[in-house]
PyMOL Python script that loads the backbone (N, CA, C, O; Angstrom):
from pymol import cmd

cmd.read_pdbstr("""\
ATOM      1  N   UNK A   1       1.808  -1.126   3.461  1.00  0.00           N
ATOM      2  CA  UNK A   1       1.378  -0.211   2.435  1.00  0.00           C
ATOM      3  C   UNK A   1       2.632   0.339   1.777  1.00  0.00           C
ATOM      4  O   UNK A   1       3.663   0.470   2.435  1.00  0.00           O
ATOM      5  N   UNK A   2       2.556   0.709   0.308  1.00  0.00           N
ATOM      6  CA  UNK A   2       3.718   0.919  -0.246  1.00  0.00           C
ATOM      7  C   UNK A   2       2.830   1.077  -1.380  1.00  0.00           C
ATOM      8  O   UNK A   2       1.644   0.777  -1.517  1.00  0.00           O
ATOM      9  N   UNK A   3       4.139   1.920  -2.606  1.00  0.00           N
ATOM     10  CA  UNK A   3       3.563   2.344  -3.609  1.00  0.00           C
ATOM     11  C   UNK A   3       3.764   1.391  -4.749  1.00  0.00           C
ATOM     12  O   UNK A   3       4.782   0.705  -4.650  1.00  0.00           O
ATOM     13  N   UNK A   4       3.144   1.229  -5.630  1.00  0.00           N
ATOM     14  CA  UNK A   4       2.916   0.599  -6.847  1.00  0.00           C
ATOM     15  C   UNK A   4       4.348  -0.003  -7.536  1.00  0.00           C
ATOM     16  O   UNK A   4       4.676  -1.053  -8.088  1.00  0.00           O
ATOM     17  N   UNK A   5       4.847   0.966  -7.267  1.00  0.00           N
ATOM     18  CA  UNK A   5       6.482   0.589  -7.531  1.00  0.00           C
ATOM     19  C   UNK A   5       7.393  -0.589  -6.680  1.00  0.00           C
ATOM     20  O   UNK A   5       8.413  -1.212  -6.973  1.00  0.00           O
ATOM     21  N   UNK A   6       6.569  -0.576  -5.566  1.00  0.00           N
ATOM     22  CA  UNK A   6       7.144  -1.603  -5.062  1.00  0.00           C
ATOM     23  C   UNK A   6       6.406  -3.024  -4.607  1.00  0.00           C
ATOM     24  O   UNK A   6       6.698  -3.640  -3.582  1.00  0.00           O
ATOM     25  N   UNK A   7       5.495  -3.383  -5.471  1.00  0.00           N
ATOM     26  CA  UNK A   7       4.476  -3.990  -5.818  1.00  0.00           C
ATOM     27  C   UNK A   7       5.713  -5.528  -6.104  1.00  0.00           C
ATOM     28  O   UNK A   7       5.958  -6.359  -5.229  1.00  0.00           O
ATOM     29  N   UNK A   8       6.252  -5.541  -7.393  1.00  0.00           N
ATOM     30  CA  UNK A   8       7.047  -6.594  -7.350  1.00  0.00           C
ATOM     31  C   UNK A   8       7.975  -7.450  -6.808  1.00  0.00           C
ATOM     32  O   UNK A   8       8.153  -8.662  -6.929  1.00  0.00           O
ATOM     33  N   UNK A   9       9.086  -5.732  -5.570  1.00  0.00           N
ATOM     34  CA  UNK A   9       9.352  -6.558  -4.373  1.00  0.00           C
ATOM     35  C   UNK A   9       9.073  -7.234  -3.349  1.00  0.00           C
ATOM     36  O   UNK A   9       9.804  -8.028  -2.757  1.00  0.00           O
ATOM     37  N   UNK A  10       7.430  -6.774  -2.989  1.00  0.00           N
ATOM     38  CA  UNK A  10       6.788  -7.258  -2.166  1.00  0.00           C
ATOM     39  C   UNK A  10       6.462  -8.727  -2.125  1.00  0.00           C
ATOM     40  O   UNK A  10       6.468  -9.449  -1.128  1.00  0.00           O
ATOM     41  N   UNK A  11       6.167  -9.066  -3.411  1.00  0.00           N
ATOM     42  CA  UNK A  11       5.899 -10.144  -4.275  1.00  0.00           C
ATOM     43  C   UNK A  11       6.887 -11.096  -3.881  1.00  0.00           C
ATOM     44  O   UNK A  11       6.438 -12.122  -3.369  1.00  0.00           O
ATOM     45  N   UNK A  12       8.624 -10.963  -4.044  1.00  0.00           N
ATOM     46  CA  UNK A  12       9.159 -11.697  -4.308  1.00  0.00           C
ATOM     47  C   UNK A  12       9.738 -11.980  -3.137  1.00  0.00           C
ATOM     48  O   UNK A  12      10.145 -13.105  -2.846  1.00  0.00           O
ATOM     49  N   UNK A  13       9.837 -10.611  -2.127  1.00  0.00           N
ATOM     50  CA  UNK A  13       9.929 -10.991  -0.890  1.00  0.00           C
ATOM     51  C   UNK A  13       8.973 -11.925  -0.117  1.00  0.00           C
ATOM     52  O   UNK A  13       9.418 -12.545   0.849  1.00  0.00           O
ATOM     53  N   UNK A  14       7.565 -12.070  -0.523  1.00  0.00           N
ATOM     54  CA  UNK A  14       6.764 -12.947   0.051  1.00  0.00           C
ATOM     55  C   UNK A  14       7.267 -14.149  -0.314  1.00  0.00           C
ATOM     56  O   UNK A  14       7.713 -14.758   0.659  1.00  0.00           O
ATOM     57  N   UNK A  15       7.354 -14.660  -1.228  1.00  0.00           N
ATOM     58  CA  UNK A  15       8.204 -15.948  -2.166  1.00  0.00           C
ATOM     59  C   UNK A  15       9.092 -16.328  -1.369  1.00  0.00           C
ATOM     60  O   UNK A  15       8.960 -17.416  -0.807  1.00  0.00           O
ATOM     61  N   UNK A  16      10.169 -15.545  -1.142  1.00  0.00           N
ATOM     62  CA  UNK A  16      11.240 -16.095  -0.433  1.00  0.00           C
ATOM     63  C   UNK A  16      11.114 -16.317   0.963  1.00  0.00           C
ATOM     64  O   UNK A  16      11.976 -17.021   1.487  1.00  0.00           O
ATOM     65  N   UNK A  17      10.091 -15.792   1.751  1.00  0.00           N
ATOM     66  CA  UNK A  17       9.863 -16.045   3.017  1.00  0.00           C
ATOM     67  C   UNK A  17       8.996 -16.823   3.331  1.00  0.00           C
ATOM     68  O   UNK A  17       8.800 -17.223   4.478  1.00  0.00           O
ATOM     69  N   UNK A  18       8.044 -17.293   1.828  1.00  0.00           N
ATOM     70  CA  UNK A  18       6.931 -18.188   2.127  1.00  0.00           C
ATOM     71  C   UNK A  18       6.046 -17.159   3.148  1.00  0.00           C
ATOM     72  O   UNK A  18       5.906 -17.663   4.263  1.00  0.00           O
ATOM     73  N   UNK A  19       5.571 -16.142   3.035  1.00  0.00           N
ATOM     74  CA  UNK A  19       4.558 -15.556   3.873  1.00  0.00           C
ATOM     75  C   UNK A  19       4.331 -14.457   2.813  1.00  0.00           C
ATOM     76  O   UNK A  19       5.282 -13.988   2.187  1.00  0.00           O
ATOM     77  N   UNK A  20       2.983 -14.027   2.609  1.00  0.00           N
ATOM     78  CA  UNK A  20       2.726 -12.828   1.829  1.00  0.00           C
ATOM     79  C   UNK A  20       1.447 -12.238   2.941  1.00  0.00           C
ATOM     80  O   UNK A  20       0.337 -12.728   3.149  1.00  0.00           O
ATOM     81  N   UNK A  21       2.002 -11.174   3.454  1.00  0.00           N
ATOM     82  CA  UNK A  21       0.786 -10.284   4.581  1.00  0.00           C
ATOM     83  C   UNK A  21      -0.255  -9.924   3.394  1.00  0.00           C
ATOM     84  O   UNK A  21      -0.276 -10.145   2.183  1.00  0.00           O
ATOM     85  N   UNK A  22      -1.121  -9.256   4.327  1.00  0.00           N
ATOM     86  CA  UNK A  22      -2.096  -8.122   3.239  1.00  0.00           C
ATOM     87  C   UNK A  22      -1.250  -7.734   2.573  1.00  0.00           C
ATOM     88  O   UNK A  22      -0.166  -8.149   2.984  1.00  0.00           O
ATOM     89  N   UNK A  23      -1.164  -7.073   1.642  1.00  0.00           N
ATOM     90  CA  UNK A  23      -0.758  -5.424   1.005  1.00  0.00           C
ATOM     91  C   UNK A  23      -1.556  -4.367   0.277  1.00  0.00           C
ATOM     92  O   UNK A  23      -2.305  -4.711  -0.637  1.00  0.00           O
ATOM     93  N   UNK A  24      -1.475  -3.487   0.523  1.00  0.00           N
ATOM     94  CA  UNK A  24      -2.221  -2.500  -0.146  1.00  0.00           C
ATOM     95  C   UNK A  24      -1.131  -1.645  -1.090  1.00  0.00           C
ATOM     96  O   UNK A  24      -0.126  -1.295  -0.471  1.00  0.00           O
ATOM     97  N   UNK A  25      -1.185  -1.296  -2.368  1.00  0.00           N
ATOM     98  CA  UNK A  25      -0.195  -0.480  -3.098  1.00  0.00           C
ATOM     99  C   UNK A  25      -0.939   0.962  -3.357  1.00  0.00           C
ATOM    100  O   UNK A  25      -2.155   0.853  -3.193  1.00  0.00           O
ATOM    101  N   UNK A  26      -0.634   1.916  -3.618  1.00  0.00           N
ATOM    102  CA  UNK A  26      -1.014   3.184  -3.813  1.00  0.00           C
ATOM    103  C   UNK A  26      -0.526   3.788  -4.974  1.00  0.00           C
ATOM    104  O   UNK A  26       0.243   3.189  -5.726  1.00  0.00           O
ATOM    105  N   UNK A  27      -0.992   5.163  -5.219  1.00  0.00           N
ATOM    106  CA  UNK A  27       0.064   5.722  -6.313  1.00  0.00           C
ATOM    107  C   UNK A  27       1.628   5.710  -6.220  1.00  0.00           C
ATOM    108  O   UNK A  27       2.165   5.585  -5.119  1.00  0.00           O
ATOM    109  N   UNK A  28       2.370   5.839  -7.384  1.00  0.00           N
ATOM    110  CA  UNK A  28       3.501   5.901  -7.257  1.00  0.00           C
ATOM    111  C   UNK A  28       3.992   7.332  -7.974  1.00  0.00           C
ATOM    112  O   UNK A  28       3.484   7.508  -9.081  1.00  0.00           O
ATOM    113  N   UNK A  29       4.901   8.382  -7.513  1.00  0.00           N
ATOM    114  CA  UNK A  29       5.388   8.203  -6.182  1.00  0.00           C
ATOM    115  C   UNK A  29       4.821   9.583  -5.384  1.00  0.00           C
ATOM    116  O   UNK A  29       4.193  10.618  -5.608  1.00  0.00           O
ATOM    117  N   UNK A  30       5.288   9.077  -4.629  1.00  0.00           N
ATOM    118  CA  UNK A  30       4.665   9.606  -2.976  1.00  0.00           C
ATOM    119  C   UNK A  30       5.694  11.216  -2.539  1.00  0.00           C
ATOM    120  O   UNK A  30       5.131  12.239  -2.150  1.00  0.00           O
ATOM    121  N   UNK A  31       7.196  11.109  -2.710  1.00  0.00           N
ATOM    122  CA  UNK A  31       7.911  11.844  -2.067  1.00  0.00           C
ATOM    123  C   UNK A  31       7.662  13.260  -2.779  1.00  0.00           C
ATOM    124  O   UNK A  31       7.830  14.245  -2.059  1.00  0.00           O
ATOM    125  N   UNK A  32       7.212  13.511  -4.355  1.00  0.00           N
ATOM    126  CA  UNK A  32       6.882  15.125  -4.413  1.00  0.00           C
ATOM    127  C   UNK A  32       5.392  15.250  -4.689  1.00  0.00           C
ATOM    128  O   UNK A  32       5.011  15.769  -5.738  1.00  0.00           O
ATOM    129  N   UNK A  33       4.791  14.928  -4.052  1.00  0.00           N
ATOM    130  CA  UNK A  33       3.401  15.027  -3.798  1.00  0.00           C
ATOM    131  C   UNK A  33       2.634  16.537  -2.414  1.00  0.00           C
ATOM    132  O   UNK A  33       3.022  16.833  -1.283  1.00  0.00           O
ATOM    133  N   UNK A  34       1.761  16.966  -3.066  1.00  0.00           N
ATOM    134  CA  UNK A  34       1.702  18.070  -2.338  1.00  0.00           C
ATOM    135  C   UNK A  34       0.932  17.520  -1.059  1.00  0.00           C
ATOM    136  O   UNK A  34       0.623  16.335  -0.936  1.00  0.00           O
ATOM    137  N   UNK A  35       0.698  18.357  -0.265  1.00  0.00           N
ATOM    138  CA  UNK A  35       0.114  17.729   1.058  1.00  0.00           C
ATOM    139  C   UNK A  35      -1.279  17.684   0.594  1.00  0.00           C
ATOM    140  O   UNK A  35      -1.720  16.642   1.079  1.00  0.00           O
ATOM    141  N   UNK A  36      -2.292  18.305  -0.144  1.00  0.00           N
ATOM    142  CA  UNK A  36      -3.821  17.757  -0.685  1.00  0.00           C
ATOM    143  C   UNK A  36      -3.483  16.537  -1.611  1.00  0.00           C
ATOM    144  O   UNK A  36      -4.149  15.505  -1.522  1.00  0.00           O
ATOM    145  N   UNK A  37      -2.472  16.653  -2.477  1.00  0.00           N
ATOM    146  CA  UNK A  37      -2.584  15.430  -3.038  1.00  0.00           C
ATOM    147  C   UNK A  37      -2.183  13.601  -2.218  1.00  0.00           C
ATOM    148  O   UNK A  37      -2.642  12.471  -2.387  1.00  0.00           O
ATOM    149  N   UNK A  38      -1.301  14.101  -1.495  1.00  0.00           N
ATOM    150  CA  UNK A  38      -1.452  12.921  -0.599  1.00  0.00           C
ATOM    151  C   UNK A  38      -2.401  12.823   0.196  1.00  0.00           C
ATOM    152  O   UNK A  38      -2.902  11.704   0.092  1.00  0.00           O
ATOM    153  N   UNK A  39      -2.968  13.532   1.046  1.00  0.00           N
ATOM    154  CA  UNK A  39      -4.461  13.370   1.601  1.00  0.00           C
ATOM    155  C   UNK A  39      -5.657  12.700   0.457  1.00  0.00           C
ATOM    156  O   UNK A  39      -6.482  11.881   0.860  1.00  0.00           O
ATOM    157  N   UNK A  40      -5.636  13.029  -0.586  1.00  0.00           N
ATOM    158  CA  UNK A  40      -6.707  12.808  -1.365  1.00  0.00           C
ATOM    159  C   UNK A  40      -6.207  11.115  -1.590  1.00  0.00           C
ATOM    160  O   UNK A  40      -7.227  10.430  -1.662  1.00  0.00           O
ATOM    161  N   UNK A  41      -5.194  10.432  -1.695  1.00  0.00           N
ATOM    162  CA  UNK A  41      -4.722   9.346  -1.733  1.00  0.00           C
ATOM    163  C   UNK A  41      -4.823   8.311  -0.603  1.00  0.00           C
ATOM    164  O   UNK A  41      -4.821   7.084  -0.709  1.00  0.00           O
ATOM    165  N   UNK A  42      -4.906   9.005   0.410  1.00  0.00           N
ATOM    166  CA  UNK A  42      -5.000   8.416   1.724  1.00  0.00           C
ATOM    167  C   UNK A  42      -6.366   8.278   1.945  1.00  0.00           C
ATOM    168  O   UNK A  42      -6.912   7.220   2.254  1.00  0.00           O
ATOM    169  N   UNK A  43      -7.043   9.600   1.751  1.00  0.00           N
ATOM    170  CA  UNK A  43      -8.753   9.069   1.912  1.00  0.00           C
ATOM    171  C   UNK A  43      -9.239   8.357   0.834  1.00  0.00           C
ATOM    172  O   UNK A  43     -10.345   7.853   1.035  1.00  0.00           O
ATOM    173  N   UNK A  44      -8.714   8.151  -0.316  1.00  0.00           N
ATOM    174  CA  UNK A  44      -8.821   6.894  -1.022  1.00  0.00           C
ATOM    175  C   UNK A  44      -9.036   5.425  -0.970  1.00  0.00           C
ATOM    176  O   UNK A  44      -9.838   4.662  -1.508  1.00  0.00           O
ATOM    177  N   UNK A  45      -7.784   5.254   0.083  1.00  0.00           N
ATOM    178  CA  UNK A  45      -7.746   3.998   0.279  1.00  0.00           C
ATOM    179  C   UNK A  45      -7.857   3.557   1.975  1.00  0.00           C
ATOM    180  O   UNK A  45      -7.520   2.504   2.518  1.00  0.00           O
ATOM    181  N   UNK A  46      -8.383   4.632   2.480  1.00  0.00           N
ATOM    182  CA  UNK A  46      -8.370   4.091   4.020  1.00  0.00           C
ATOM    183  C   UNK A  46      -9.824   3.114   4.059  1.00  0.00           C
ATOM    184  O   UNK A  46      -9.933   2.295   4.971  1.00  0.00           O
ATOM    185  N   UNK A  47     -10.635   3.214   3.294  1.00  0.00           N
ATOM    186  CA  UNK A  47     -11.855   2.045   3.593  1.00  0.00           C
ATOM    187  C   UNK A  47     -10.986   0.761   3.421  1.00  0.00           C
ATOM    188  O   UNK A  47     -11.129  -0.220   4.151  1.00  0.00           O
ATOM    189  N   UNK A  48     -10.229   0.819   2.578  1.00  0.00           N
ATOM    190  CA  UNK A  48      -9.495  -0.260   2.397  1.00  0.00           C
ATOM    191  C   UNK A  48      -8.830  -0.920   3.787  1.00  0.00           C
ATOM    192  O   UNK A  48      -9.180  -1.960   4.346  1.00  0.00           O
ATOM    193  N   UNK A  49      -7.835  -0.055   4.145  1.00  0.00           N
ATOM    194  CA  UNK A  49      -6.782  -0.265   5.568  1.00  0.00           C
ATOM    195  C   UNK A  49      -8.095  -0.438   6.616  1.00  0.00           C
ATOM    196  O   UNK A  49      -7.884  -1.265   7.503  1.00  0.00           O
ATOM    197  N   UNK A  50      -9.224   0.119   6.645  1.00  0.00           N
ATOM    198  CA  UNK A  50      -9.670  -0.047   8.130  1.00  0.00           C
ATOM    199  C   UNK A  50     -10.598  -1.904   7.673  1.00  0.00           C
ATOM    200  O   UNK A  50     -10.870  -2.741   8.534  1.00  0.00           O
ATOM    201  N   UNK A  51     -10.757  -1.995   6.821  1.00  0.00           N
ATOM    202  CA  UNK A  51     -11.464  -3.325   6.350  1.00  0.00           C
ATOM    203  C   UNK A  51     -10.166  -4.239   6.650  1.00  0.00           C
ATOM    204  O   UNK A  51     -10.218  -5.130   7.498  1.00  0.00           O
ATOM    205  N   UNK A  52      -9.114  -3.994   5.980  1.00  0.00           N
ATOM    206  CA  UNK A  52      -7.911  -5.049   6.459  1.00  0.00           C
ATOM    207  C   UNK A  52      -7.479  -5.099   7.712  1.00  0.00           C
ATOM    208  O   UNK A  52      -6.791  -6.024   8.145  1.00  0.00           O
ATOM    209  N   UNK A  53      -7.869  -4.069   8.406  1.00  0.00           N
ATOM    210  CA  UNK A  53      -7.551  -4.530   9.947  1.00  0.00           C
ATOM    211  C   UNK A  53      -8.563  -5.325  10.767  1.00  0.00           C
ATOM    212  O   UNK A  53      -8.366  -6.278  11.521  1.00  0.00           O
ATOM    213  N   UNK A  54      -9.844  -4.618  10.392  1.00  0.00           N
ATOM    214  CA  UNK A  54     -11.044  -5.422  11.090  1.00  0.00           C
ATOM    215  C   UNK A  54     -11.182  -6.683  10.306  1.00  0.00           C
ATOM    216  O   UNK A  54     -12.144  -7.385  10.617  1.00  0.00           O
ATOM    217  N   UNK A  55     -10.499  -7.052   9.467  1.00  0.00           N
ATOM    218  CA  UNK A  55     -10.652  -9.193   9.149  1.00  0.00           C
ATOM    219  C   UNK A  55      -9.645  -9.668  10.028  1.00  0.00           C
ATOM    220  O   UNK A  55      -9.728 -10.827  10.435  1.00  0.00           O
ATOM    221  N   UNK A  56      -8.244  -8.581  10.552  1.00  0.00           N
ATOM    222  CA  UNK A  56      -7.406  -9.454  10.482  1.00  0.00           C
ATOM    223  C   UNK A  56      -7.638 -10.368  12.415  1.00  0.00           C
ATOM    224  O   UNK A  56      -6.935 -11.328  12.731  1.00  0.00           O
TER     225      UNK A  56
END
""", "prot")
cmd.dss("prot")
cmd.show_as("cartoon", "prot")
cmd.util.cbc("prot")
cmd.orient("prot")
């Protein structure tokens, strides 16, 4: 998991390793975010994370 911003390294790092995991991206950015606003981001996307764990 990582933010939107790092959406393209992820990308290119998969490329070069020939492996691309799940990924999930989020808002960007994360570090001055208040503590409701990151909660509200996290319960966003956790249906997401608990679905990517139970396929994997």
């Amino acid at each position: 998991m990582a933010t939107v911003e790092f959406e393209q390294a992820a990308e290119a790092q998969g490329d070069s390793l020939g492996f691309h995991p799940y990924q999930l991206f989020v808002e960007h950015p994360i570090q001055d975010r208040t503590d409701d606003e990151v909660r509200r981001i996290a319960e966003n996307v956790f249906p997401q994370v608990v679905r990517a764990l139970s396929e994997a």
